[in-house]
C-alpha positions in Angstrom: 10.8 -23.1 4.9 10.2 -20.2 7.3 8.6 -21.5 10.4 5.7 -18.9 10.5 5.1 -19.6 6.4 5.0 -23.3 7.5 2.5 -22.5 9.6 0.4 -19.9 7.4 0.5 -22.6 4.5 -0.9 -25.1 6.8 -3.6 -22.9 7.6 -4.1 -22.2 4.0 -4.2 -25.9 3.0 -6.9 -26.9 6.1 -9.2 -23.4 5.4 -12.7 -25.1 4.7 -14.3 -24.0 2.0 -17.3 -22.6 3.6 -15.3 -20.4 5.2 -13.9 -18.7 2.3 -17.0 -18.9 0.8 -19.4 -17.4 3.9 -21.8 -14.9 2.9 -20.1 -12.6 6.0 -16.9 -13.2 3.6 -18.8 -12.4 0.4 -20.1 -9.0 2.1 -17.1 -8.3 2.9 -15.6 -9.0 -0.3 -18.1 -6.6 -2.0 -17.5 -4.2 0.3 -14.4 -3.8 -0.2 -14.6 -3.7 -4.0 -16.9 -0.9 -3.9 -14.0 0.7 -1.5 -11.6 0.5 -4.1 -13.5 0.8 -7.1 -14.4 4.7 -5.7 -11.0 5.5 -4.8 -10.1 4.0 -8.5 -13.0 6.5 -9.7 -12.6 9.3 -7.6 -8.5 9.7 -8.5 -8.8 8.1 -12.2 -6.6 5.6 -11.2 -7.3 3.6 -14.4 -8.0 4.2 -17.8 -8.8 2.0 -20.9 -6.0 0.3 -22.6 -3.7 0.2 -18.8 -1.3 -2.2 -18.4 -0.7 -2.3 -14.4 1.9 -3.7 -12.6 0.6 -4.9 -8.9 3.6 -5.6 -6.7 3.2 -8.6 -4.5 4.7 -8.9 -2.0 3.5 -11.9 0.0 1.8 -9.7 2.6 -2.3 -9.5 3.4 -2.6 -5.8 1.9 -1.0 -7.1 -1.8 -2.6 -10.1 -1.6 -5.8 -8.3 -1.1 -4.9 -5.8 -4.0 -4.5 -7.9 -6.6 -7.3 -10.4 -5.6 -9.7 -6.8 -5.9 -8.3 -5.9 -8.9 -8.7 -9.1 -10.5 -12.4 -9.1 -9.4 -12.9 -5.3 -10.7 -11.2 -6.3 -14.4 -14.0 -9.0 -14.7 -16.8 -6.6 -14.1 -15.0 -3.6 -15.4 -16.4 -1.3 -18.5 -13.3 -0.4 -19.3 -10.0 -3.0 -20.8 -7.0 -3.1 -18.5 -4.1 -5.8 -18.3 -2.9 -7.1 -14.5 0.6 -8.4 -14.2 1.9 -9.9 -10.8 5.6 -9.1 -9.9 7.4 -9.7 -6.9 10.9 -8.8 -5.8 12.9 -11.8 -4.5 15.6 -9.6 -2.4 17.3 -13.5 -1.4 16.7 -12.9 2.5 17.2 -16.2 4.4 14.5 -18.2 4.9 12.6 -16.1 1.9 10.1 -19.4 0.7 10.8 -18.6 -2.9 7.7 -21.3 -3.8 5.1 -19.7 -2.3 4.1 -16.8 -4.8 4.6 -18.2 -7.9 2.3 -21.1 -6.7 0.0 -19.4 -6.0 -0.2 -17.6 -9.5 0.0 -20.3 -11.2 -2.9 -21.7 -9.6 -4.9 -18.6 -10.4 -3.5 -18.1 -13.7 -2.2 -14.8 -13.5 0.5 -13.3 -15.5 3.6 -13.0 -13.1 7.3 -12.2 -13.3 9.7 -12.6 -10.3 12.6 -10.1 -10.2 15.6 -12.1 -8.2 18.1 -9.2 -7.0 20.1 -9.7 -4.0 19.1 -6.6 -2.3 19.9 -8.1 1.1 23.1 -8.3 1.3 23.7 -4.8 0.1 21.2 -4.0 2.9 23.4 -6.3 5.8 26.4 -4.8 4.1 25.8 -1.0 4.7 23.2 -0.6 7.5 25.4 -1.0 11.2 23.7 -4.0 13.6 20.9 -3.2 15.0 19.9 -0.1 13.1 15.9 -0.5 11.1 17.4 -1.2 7.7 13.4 -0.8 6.4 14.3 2.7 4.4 16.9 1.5 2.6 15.4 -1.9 1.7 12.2 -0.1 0.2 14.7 2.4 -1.5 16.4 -0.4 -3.4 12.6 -2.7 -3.6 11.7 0.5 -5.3 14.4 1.2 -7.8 14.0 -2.5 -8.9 10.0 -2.8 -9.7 10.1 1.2 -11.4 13.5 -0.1 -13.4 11.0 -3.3 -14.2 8.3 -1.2 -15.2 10.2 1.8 -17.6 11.7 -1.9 -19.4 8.3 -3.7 -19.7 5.9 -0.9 -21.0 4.1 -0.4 -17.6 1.5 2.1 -17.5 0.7 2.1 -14.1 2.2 0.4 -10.6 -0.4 -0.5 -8.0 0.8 -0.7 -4.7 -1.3 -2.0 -1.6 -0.7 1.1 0.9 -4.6 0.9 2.6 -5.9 3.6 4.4 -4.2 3.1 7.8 -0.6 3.4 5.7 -1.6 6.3 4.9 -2.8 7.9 8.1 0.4 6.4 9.9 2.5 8.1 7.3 1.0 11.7 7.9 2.0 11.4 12.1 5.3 10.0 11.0 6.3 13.2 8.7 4.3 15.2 11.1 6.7 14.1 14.6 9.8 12.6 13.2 10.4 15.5 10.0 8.3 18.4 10.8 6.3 17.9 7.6 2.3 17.9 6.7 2.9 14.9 4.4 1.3 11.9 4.2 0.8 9.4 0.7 -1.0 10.1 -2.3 -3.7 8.0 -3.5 -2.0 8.7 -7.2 1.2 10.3 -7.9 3.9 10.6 -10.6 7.6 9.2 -9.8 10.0 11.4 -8.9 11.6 11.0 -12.5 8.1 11.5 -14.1 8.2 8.1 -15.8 5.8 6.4 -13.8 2.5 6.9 -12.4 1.4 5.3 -9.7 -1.9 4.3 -7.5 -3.1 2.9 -4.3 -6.4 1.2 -5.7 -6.9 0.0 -1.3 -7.0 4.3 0.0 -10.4 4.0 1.4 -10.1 0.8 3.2 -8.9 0.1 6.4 -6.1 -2.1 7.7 -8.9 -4.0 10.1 -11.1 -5.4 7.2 -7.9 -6.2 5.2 -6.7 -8.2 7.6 -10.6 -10.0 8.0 -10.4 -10.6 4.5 -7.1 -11.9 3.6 -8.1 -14.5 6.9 -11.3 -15.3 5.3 -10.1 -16.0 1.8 -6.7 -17.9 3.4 -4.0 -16.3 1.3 -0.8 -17.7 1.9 0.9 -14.9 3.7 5.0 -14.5 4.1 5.9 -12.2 7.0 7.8 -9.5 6.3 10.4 -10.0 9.3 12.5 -12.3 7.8 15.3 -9.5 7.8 14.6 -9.6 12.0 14.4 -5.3 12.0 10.9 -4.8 12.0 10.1 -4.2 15.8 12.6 -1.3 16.0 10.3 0.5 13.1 8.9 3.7 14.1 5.8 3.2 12.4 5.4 0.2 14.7 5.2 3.1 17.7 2.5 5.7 15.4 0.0 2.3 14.4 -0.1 1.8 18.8 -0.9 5.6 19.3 -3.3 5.6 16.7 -5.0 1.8 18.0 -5.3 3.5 21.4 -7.0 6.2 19.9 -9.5 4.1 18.0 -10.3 1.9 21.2 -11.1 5.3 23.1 -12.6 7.1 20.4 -13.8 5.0 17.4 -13.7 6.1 14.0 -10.9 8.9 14.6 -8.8 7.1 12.3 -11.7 7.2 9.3 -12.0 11.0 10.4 -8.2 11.9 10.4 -8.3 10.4 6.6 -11.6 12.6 5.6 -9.2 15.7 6.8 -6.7 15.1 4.5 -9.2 15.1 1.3 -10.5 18.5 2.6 -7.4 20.8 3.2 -7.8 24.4 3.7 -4.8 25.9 3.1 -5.4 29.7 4.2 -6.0 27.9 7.7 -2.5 26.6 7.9 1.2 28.6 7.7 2.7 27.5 4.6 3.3 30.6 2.1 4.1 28.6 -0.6 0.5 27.2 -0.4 -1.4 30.7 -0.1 -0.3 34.4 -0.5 -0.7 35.4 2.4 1.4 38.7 1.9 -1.6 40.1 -0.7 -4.7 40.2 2.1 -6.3 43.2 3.1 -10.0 44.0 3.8 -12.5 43.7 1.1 -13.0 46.9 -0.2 -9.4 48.6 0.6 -8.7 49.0 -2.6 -4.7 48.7 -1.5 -3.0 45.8 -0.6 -0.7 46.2 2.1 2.8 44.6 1.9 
């Protein structure tokens, strides 16, 4: 086993229960699920008769995902089926175990896709380069191929608010786009819909959380890339600018969910070609 899931497991294993059971922890926990029970409400992210795929993938953020999601199900007003899957892409030192486990132990419906997604990885990515696109390229064709076979009506993914914010700099410096991540969108092939249930909640009370209930985390640096990751350098510019100024983060997420497009330059977006001044009666070219 991994040295650092070793260590996480032993954690997990010597967690006392009073801990996970705190009444700071059960705030918490309700906090959150009123978090992601609006962003479920506010983007429809849900409807009766779902059948939702959450992808696990070891980490706090899925972890957390599924453990709200199973809490929201039980106090739903509306039916919905959860199923588990996780992508074994056979890294070295992956601890296959750990997952099904712990699924078993909460008795949730789970399916483990193996695919040696690795190798292909190693194979076609040169030493040293961040092989993180290409590894959530082929992660991705795997779970939506999953989905389209197994009558999926939804895939819930455990991108938090943070992700988000991080992904609007990163299109912003490094491709000259004002893009960041839906909190529901359709697949690029139109076959699959899916929603980030964890878009209002930040990264910090994630983290609190998934320490509080003791999940058994795997890192995901088995593949030894992650440091190089340019997100890595956006989540220290935008950490510095929480410490100075707290609540920038929260602020930079409210401005994406209130876009005024006449205020920016994209034509596609607004006509700007048609204005004139009320009352002109003629629009100028």
């Amino acid at each position: 086993m991994n040295a650092a899931v070793a260590e996480n497991a032993a954690v997990v294993e010597a967690a006392p229960a009073r801990a996970r059971d705190s009444g700071t922890l059960r705030k918490l926990g309700a906090a959150l699920r009123g978090q992601a029970g609006k962003a479920i409400a506010d983007f429809r992210m849900i409807e009766p008769g779902d059948r939702i795929m959450v992808c696990l993938s070891g980490g706090k953020d899925s972890y957390t995902l599924l453990d709200l999601l199973l809490s929201l199900q039980r106090s739903a007003p509306v039916e919905f089926e959860l199923i588990a899957v996780n992508l074994d892409q056979k890294q070295p030192g992956f601890p296959a175990h750990v997952l099904p486990d712990y699924l078993r132990a909460l008795g949730v419906p789970f399916h483990i896709i193996e695919q040696d997604t690795y190798s292909v990885v190693k194979r076609l990515i040169p030493e040293g380069r961040t092989m993180c696109s290409l590894c959530s390229r082929m992660r991705r064709g795997a779970l939506y191929r999953y989905a389209h076979e197994h009558g999926i009506s939804k895939i819930a993914l455990g991108h938090h608010r943070d992700d988000i914010v991080e992904t609007l700099f990163l299109n912003l410096f490094h491709g000259g786009r004002l893009k960041a991540m839906a909190p529901k969108f359709r697949s690029d092939d139109g076959r699959h819909v899916v929603i980030r249930p964890l878009a209002y909640i930040a990264e910090r009370d994630i983290a609190r959380y998934a320490r509080g209930r003791g999940f058994p985390l795997i890192p995901c640096d088995l593949c030894g890339s992650q440091q190089h990751l340019q997100r890595a350098a956006i989540k220290r510019m935008l950490a510095g600018w929480e410490r100075e100024h707290p609540g920038r983060s929260e602020a930079i997420f409210s401005a994406l969910r209130n876009v005024e497009p006449a205020h920016l330059a994209d034509t596609g977006l607004f006509d700007f070609a048609v204005l004139a001044p009320e009352g002109a009666g003629v629009n100028r070219p």
